[in-house]
C-alpha positions as CSV (number, residue, x, y, z in Angstrom):
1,X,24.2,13.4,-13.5
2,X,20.8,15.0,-13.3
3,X,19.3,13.7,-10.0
4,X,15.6,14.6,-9.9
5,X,14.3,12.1,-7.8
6,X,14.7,8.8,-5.7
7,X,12.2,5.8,-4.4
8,X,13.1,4.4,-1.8
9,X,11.5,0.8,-0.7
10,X,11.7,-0.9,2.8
11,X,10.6,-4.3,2.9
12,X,10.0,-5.3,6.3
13,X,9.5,-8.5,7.5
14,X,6.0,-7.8,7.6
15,X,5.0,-4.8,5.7
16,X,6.6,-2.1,3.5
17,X,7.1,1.3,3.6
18,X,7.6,3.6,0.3
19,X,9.3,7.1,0.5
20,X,10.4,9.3,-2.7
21,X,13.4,12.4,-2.5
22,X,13.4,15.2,-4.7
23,X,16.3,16.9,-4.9
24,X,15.2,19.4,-6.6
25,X,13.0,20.4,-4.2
26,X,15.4,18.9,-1.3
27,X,12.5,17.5,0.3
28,X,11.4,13.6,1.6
29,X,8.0,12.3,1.7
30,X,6.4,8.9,2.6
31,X,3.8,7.4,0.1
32,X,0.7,5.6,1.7
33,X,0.0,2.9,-0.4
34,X,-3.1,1.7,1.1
35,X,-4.5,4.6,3.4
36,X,-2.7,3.1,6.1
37,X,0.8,3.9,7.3
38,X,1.5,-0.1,7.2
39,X,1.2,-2.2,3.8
40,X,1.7,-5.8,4.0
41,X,5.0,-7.0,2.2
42,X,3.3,-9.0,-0.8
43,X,2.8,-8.4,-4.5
44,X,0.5,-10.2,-7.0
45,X,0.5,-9.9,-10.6
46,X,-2.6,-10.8,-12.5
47,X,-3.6,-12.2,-16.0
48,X,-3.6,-8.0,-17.4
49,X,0.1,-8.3,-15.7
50,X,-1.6,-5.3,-13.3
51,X,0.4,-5.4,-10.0
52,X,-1.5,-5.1,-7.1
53,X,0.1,-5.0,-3.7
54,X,-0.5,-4.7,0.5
55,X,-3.7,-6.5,1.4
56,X,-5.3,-6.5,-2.1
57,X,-2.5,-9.0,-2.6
58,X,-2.3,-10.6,0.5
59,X,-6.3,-11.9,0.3
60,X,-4.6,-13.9,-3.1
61,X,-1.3,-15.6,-1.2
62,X,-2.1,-18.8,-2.4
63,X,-2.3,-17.8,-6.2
64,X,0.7,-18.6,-8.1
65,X,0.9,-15.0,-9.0
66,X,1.6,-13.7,-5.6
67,X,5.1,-13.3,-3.9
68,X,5.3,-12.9,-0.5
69,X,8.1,-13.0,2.4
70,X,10.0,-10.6,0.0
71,X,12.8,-9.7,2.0
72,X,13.6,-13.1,3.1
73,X,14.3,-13.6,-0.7
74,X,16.1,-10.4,-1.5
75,X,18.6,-11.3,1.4
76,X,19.4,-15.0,0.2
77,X,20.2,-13.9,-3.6
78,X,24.0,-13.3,-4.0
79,X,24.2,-9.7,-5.2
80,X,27.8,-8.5,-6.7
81,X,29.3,-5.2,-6.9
């Protein structure tokens, strides 16, 4: 397999935290998303299907295009092997 690089995503309760590997490189590094080392947990997709995220997305929670409390949904899906 030719590994050259991993995201990983944290959804926190609250916010979310983005960090890519390299293995080629062997090296970690977190990705800011919004200049900020805390992002709020919510995405929002709009009518160009651009995704915008953190704050951005949070001033839009009650548009129908805007998912929030993202990790309290990820845990209630059933997920198989």
């Amino acid at each position: 397999m030719n590994k050259k690089l991993i995201v990983s995503i944290d959804f926190g309760t609250t916010n979310i935290k983005v960090a890519l590997w390299n293995w080629k490189k062997n090296e970690s590094k977190m990705i800011q998303l919004e200049n900020s080392d805390k992002t709020k947990n919510v995405l929002h997709y709009n009518e160009r299907k651009s995704l915008l995220w953190g704050n951005i997305a949070y001033n839009k929670i009650n548009d129908e295009n805007t998912v929030s409390n993202i990790k309290q949904k990820l845990e209630k899906e059933k997920w198989s092997h």
